[in-house]
N, C-alpha and C positions, 0 to 999 in steps of 0.2 A: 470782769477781767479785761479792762482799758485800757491798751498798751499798742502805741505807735510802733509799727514794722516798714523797714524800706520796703525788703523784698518777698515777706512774704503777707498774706492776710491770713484770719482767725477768727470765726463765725463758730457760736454756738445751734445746732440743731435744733429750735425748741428748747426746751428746759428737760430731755430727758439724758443729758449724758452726753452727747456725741459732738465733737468737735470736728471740725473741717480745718485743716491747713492749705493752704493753697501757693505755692511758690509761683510770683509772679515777676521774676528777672529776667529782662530782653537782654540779646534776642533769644537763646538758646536756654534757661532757665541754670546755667553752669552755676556752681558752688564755687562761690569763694569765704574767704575766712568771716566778713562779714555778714553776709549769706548764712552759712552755717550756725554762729552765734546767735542768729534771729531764730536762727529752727530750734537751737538748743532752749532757748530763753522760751519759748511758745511752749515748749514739750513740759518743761519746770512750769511754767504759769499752770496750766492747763491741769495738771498733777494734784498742784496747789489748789485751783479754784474745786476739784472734784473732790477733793479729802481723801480720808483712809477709808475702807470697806466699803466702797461705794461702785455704782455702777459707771462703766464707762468705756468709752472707745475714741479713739482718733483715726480719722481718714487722711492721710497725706496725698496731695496730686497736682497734677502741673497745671495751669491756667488756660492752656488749649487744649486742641486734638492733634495737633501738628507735634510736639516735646512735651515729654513730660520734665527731662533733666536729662542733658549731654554732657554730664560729667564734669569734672574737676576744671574751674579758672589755672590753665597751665601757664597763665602768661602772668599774673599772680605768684605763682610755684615758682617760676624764673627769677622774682623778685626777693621771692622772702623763702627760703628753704625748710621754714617751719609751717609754713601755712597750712602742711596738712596737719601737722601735731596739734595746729590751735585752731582748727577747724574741722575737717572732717573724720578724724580720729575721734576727737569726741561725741561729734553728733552723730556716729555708728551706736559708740557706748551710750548715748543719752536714748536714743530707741531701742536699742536691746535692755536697757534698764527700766525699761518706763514699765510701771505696776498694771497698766489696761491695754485690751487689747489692741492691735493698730493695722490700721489695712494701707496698703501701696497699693494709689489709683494709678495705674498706669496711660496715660491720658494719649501719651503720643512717644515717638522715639526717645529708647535711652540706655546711656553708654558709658563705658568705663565705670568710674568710683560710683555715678548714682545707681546703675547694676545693685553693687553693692549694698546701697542705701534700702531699696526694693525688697532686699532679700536680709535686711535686718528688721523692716517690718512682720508678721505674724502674718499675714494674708496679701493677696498681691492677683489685682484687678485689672486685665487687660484691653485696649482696644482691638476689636475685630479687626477692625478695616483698615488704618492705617500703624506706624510703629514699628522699629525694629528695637531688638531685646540684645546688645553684646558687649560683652566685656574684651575688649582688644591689647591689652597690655604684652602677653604675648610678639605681639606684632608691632607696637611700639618702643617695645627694650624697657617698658616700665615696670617696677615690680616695688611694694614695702609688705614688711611684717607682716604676719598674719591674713594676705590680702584671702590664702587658699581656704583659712580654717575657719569664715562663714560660709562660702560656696562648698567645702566637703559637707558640712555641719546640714547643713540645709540641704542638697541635692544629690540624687543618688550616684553613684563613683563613676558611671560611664555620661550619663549627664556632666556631672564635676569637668571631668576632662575635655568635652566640647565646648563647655564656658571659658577654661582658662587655658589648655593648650592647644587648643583649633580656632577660638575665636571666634566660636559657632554665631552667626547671625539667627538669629529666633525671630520669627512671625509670633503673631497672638496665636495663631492655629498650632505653631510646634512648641511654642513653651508650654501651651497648657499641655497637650501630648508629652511632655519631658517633663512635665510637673513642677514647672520654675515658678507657673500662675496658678492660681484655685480657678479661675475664671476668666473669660472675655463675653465683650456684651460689645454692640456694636454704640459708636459716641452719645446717641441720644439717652439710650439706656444704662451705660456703664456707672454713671455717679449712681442710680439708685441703685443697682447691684449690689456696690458697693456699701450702700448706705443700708441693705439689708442684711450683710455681714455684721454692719456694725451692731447694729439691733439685736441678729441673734448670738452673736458674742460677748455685748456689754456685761452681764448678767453675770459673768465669769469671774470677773476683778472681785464681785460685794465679799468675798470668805477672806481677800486679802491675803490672798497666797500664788495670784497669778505669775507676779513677777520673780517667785522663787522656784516654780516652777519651771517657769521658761526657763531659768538662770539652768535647772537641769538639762536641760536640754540644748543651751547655747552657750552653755557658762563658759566655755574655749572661746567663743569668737570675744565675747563681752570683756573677758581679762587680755586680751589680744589686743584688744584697740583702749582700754585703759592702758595697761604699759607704756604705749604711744603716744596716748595723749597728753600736751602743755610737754612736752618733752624737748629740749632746748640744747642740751649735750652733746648732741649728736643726730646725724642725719637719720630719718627714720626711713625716706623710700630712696630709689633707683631713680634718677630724674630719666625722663625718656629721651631716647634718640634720635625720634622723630614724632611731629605733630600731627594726627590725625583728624 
C-alpha cells in the first residue's frame, strides 16, 4: 500500500494488521479539505489492503505531544463554504464506517471539529501530562447539522452538556473521569497503550460484522454526517462569529 500523502503518513505495524496514521500538518495539525481527503483516501487504502474477514485495527494520532489536531482550517471555511461538506463531513462518515477497529491517539491539545473526529473513532487514548480536550462552538456562535448527535451518541447526557453547552475544558485526568477517553498514559508510554488496544481489539473485525455493529450503535451520527457530505446546495454549518 505505496501511496504519497502531503499531510499525513501511513506505516504498517509488522505484518499483523495494524495501521498507524499520523497527521503531520504544521503548525497546529488543523483540517482542511485537503487534509481531510488524505485521511479519507488512507482509511479506503487501508480497508482495501486488509480485505474482508480479516483482522485489523487503525491508530490515528497527531505527530507531537504538544497537538494532536486544533480543529477545522476556518480561514479555508472563509474561502470555500463547502469545505466542510467536502471534507470534514465525510471523513467523520469514512471512520464511523470503517469495518475495523480504530483508536484516537490523543497526542497533545484538541479542539472544536477534531473533538469530534476523536469521538468518531471506537477508543480514544490520552496524554497524562499535557493536552486539553474541548469543543468551543458554543462560545464561538459555530454550529452545523448533527454536530450534537455523535457527542449525545457517545457520551453520557450530563457529560454531553459540558462538551457542547459549557465548553467544558478536559485535562486527560477529567475526560477519563467523564469517560470521553478509555485511557491516559503519560507521552513516552501512550503510543504503546494505544498499540495494545489495537492488539487486543483487532481480532474483532475477522466475523465481518464489526462495522454493522457499530453502525447499531452509531448509526445516527454516521447518517448525520452522510446527509452532509459533497452537499453543495446549501450551506450545511453556522459560520462563527468569532475566531478562537
Amino acid at each position: 500500500m505505496e501511496e504519497q500523502y502531503r499531510y499525513i503518513t501511513v506505516e504498517q505495524k509488522g505484518s499483523d494488521g495494524i495501521y498507524v496514521i499520523t497527521i503531520c500538518k504544521p503548525p497546529e495539525n488543523r483540517l482542511n479539505v485537503a487534509c481531510c481527503q488524505e485521511l479519507i483516501r488512507a482509511y479506503h487504502n487501508i480497508q482495501r489492503a486488509l480485505g474482508s474477514d480479516s483482522e485489523g485495527a487503525v491508530i490515528l494520532r497527531g505527530d507531537n505531544a504538544k497537538f494532536f489536531c486544533t480543529g477545522l482550517d476556518l480561514d479555508e471555511r472563509e474561502r470555500n463554504i463547502f469545505a466542510s461538506s467536502d471534507g470534514f463531513y465525510p471523513l467523520l462518515a469514512t471512520v464511523l464506517d470503517f469495518p475495523f477497529p480504530t483508536i484516537a491517539l490523543i497526542t497533545g491539545h484538541v479542539f472544536g471539529g477534531a473533538c469530534l473526529l476523536t469521538l468518531a473513532h471506537d477508543y480514544r487514548v490520552m496524554n497524562a501530562n499535557r493536552g486539553f480536550w474541548q469543543m468551543p462552538p458554543v462560545n464561538a456562535g459555530l454550529h452545523h447539522d448533527g454536530m450534537g448527535t455523535l457527542v449525545r451518541s457517545k457520551l453520557a447526557p450530563k457529560v454531553a452538556r459540558k462538551v457542547l453547552l459549557e465548553a467544558h475544558k478536559f485535562t486527560g485526568k477529567t475526560a477519563l473521569e467523564d469517560g470521553i477517553v478509555d485511557a491516559v498514559a503519560h507521552p513516552d508510554e501512550m503510543f504503546y497503550v494505544a498499540l495494545e488496544m489495537a492488539e487486543r481489539w483487532k481480532s474483532k473485525a475477522k466475523m465481518g460484522v464489526y462495522g454493522l455493529l457499530r453502525n447499531e450503535l452509531w448509526g445516527q451520527a454516521l447518517l448525520a454526517y452522510r446527509q452532509n457530505s459533497y452537499v453543495h446546495h446549501k450551506e450545511t454549518a453556522r459560520e462563527p462569529k468569532v475566531k478562537l
